[in-house]
C-alpha positions as CSV (number, residue, x, y, z in Angstrom):
1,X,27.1,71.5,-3.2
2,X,24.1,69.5,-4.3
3,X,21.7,69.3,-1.7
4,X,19.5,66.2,-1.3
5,X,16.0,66.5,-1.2
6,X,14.1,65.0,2.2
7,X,12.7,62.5,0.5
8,X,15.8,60.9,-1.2
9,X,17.4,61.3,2.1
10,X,14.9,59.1,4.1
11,X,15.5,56.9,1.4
12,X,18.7,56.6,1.6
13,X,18.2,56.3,5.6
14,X,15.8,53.2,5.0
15,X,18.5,52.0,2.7
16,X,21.2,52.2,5.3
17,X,19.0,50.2,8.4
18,X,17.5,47.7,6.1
19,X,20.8,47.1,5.3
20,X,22.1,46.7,8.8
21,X,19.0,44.4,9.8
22,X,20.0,42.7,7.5
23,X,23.3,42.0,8.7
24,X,22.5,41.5,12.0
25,X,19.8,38.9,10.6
26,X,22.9,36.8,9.2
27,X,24.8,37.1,12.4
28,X,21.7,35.3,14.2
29,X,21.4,32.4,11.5
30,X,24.9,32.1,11.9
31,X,25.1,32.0,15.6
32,X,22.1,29.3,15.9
33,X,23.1,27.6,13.3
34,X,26.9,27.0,15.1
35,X,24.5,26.7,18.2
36,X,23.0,23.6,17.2
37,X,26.1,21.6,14.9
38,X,27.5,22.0,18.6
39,X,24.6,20.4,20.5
40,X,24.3,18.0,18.1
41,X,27.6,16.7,17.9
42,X,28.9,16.6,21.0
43,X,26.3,16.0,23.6
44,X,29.1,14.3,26.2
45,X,30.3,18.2,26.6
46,X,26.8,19.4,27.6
47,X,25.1,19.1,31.1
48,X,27.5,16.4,32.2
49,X,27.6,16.1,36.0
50,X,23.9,16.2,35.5
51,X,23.3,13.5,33.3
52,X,25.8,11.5,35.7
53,X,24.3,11.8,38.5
54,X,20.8,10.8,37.1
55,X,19.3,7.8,38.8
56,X,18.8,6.1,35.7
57,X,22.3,6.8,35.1
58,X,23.9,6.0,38.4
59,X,22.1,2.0,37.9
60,X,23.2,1.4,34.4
61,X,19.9,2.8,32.7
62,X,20.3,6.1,30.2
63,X,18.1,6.0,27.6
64,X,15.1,8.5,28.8
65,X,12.0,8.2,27.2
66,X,12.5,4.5,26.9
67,X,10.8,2.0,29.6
68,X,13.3,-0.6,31.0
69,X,13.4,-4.2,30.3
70,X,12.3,-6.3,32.9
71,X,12.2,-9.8,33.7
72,X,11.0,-11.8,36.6
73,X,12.8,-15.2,37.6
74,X,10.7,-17.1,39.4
75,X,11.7,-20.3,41.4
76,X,8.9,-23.1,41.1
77,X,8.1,-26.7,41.4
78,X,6.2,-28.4,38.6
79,X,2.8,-29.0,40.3
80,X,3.1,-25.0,40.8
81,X,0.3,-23.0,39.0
82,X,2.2,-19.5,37.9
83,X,-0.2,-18.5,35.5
84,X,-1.7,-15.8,37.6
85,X,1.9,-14.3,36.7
86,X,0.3,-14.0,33.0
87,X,-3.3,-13.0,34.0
88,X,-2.1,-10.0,36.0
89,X,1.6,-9.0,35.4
90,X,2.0,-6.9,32.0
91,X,5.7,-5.8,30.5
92,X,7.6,-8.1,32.5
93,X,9.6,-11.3,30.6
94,X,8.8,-14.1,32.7
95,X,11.9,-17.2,33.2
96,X,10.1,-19.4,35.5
97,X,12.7,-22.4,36.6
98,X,11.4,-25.8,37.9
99,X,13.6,-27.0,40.5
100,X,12.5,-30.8,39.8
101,X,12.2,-31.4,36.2
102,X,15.0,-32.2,34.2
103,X,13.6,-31.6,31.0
104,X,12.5,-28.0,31.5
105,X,14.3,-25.2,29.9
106,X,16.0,-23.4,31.4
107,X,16.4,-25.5,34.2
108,X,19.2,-26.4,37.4
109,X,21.6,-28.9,37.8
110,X,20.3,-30.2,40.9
111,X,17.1,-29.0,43.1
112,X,18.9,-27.6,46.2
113,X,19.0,-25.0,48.3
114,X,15.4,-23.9,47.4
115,X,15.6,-20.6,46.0
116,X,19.1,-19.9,45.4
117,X,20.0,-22.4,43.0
118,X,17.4,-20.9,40.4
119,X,18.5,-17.7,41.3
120,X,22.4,-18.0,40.9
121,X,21.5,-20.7,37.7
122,X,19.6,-17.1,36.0
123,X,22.5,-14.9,37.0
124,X,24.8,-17.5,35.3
125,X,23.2,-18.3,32.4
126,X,22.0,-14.9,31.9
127,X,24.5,-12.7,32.6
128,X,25.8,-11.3,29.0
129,X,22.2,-10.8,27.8
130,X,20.5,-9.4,31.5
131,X,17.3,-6.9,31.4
132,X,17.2,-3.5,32.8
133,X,15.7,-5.2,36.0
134,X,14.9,-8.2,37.6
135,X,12.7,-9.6,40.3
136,X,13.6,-12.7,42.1
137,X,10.5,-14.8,43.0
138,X,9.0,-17.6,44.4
139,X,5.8,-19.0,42.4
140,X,2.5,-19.0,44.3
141,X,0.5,-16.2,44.1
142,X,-0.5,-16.3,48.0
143,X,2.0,-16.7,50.4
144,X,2.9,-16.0,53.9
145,X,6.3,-14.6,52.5
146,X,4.6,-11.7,50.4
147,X,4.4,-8.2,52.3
148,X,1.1,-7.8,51.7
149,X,-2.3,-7.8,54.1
150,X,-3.7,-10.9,51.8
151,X,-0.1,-12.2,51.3
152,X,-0.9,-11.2,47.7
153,X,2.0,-11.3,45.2
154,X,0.4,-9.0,42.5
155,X,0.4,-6.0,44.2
156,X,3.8,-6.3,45.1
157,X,4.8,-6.1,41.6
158,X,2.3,-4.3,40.5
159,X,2.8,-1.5,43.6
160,X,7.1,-2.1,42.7
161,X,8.5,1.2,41.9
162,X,11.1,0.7,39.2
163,X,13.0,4.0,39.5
164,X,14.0,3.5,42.9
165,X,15.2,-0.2,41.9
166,X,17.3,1.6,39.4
167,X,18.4,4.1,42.0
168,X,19.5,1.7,44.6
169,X,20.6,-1.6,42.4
170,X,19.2,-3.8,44.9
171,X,15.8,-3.8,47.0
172,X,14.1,-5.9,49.6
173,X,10.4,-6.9,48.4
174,X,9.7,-6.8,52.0
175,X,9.5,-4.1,54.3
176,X,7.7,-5.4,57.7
177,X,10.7,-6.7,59.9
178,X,9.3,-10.2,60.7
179,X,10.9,-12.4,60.0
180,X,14.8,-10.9,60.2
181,X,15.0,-7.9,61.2
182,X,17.2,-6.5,63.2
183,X,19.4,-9.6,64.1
184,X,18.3,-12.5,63.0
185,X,22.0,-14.4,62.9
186,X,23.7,-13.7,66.3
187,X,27.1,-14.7,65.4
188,X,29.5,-14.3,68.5
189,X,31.2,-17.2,69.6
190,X,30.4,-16.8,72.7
191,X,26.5,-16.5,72.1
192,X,26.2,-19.2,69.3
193,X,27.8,-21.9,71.6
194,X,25.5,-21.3,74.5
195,X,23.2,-24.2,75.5
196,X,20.0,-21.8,74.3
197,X,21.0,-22.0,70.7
198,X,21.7,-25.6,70.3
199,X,18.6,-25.7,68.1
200,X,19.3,-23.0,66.2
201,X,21.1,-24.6,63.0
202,X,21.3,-21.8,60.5
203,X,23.1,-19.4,63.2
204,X,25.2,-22.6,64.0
205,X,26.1,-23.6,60.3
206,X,26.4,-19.5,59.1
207,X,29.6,-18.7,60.3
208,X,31.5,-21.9,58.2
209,X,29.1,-21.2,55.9
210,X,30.2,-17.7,55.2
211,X,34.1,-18.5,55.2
212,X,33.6,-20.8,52.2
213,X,31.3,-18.3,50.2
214,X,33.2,-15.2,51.1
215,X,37.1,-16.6,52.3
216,X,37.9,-13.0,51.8
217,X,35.4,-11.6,53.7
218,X,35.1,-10.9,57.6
219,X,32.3,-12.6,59.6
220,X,29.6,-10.0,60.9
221,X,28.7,-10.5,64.3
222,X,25.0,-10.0,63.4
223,X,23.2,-10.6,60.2
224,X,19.8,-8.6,60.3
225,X,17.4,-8.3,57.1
226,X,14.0,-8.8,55.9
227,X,13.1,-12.9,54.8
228,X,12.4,-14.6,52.6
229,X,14.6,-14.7,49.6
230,X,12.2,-12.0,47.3
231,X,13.9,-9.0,45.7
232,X,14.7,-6.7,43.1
233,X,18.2,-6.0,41.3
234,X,19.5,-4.1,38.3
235,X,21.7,-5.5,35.9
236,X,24.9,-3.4,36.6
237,X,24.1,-4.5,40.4
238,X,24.6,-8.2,39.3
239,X,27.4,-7.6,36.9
240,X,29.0,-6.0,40.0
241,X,30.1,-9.7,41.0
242,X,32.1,-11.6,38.2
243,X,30.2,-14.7,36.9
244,X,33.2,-16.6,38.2
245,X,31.4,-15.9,41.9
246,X,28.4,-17.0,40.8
247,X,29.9,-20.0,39.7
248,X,31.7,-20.7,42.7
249,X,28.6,-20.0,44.9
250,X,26.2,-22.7,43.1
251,X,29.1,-25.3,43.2
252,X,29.3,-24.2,46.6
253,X,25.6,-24.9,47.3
254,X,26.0,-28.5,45.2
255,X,28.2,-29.5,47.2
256,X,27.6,-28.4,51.0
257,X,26.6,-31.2,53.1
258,X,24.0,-28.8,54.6
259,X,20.3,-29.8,53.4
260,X,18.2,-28.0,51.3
261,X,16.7,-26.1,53.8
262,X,20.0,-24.7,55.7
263,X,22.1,-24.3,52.3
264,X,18.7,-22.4,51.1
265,X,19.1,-19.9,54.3
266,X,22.7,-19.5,54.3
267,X,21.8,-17.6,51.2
268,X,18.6,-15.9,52.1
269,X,20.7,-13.9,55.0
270,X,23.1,-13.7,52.3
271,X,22.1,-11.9,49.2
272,X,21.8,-8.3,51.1
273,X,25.6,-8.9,51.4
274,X,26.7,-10.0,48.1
275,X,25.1,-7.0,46.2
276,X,26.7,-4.7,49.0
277,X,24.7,-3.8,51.8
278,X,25.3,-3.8,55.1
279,X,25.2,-7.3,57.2
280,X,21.9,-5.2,59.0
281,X,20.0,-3.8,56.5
282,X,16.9,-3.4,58.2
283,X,15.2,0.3,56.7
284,X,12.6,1.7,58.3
285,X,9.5,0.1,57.2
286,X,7.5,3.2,56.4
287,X,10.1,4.8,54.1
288,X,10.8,1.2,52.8
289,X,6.5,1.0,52.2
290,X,7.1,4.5,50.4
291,X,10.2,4.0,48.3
292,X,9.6,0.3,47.5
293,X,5.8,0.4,46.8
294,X,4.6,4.0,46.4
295,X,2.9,3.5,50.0
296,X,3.3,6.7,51.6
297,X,0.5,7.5,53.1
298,X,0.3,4.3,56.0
299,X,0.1,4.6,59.3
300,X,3.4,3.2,61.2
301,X,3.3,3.9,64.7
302,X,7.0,1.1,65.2
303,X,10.2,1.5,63.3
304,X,9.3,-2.3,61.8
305,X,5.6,-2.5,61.2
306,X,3.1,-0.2,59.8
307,X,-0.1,-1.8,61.1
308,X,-1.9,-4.2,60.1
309,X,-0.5,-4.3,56.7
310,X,1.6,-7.4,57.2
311,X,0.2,-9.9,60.1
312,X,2.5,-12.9,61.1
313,X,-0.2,-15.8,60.0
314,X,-0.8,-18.6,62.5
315,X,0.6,-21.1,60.1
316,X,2.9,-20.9,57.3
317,X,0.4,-22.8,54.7
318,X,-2.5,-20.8,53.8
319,X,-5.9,-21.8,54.5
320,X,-7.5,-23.9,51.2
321,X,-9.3,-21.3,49.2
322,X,-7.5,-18.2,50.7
323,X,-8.5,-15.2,50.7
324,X,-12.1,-16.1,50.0
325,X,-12.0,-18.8,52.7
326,X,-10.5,-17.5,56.1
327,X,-8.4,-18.9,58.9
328,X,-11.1,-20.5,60.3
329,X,-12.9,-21.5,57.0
330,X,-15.1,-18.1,57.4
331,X,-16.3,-16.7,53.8
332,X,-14.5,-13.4,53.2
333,X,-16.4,-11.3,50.9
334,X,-15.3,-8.9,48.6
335,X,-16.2,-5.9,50.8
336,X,-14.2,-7.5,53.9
337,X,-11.0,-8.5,51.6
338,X,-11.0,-4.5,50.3
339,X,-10.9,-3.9,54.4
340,X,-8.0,-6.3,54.5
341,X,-6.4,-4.6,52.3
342,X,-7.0,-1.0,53.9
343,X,-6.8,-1.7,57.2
344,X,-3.2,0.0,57.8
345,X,-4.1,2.9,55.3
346,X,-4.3,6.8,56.2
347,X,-7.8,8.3,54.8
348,X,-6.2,11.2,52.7
């Protein structure tokens, strides 16, 4: 028997284990190879209950790393100045309807119901072709409406946080609880027929009202939610309704024999309904300041209010000049109007 010398034999030992790396090399291209022809072509299989219970996903929106469309609808007259809509408010499309022009595109077949005939005219017209998101607005930039210590539209969309829009489908752009909050329709019988609400004509007209918007529906006994006919919605929130509704609420509000005004407030109590909250839907203002705004650091010592950030004005028209002319025609300098706007905010 030949013997082999110890040199051949670690040769042949090297031989041997390159050999076998060699193999086992092949076996990991292999593997990761297979690895990623499976990633790659069927992604539905991977992560599922994850990616379907996304936020994004759960509203319609699922293409991550892409910013959603947005679009603001905003219900004006024709003497309105909205161009501080384009001096401050970036990434948003803007469809601004004139309620009385006739020539304006797009525009509504007849100025009624204030708000909600420009708001159910976008929803119809728009409603193969909708953003991401929209905001329904009215058009001045300062306004007793706006949830803000100046009453200051920008910041609220500037401040609008768009991921919990597209987690929820439909938010409030107010947060304090005046106006509406918790019941501001008592609808029993009983208590709308009693001599102290004889003035009362939107809690009187409601009730018939509601039956011809929603004959399918059952009347709540109390209708609670933040005014004034400002909010957010996704697009699979509004496809949620057919555009037949839609169709049938406008003719609805063409033809009512309640005024502009009423017919206008029938559907501001209304809209928390239709994209499926609860008849009270009155969240507590400092989460609502949080989620809605990115406010989370105010100081709210009632369920409702958090301060001084919203202050019921003494009138409904703001003074002329606001906010560098006061109530009471005082100048408000820069240096007071940045104290306005703290006033309600915890130092950090």
């Amino acid at each position: 028997m030949i013997k082999s010398s110890p040199l051949a034999w670690a040769m042949h030992r090297r031989q041997r284990v390159n050999v076998l790396l060699g193999l086992i090399g092949f076996i990991a291209v292999c593997h990761y190879t297979l690895s990623l022809f499976s990633t790659n072509s069927y992604p539905q299989n991977r992560n599922l209950s994850m990616v379907t219970n996304t936020p994004e996903k759960s509203a319609g929106f699922s293409h991550k790393g892409q910013r959603p469309t947005k679009a603001l609808v905003v219900a004006s007259m024709s003497s309105d100045d909205t161009s501080w809509i384009q001096d401050n408010i970036r990434g948003w499309q803007i469809n601004r309807y004139i309620g009385d022009s006739e020539v304006s595109h797009p525009r509504v077949p007849k100025n009624k119901g204030r708000e909600a005939m420009v708001y159910l005219s976008y929803m119809i017209d728009y409603y193969d072709t909708l953003p991401d998101v929209m905001v329904f607005m009215h058009s001045q930039r300062y306004q007793w409406h706006n949830d803000d210590p100046l009453y200051d539209g920008v910041p609220v969309l500037q401040n609008l946080q768009i991921p919990f829009v597209l987690s929820q489908g439909y938010v409030n752009l107010r947060c304090v609880w005046i106006l509406g909050c918790p019941a501001e329709l008592q609808l029993d019988p009983e208590f709308i027929n009693s001599p102290e609400q004889a003035s009362q004509t939107t809690q009187l007209e409601y009730g018939k009202a509601f039956g011809e918007i929603f004959p399918n529906e059952t009347l709540p006994m109390v209708v609670g939610v933040s005014c004034c006919g400002q909010f957010a919605l996704t697009r699979e929130k509004i496809r949620s309704r057919s555009r037949e509704d839609y169709i049938h609420w406008r003719q609805w509000l063409l033809e009512t024999p309640l005024d502009d005004a009423i017919s206008g407030r029938v559907f501001e109590y209304s809209w928390h309904i239709i994209f499926g909250k609860e008849a009270v839907h009155c969240p507590n203002a400092k989460e609502c300041y949080c989620n809605v705004f990115g406010l989370c650091n105010l100081e709210c010592g009632e369920e409702g209010t958090c301060g001084n950030r919203w202050i019921l004005p003494p009138s409904s028209t703001l003074p002329q000049g606001w906010p560098a002319r006061g109530w009471n025609g005082e100048s408000q300098d820069e240096e007071t109007l940045a104290r306005l706007r703290n006033s309600s905010i915890s130092p950090t």
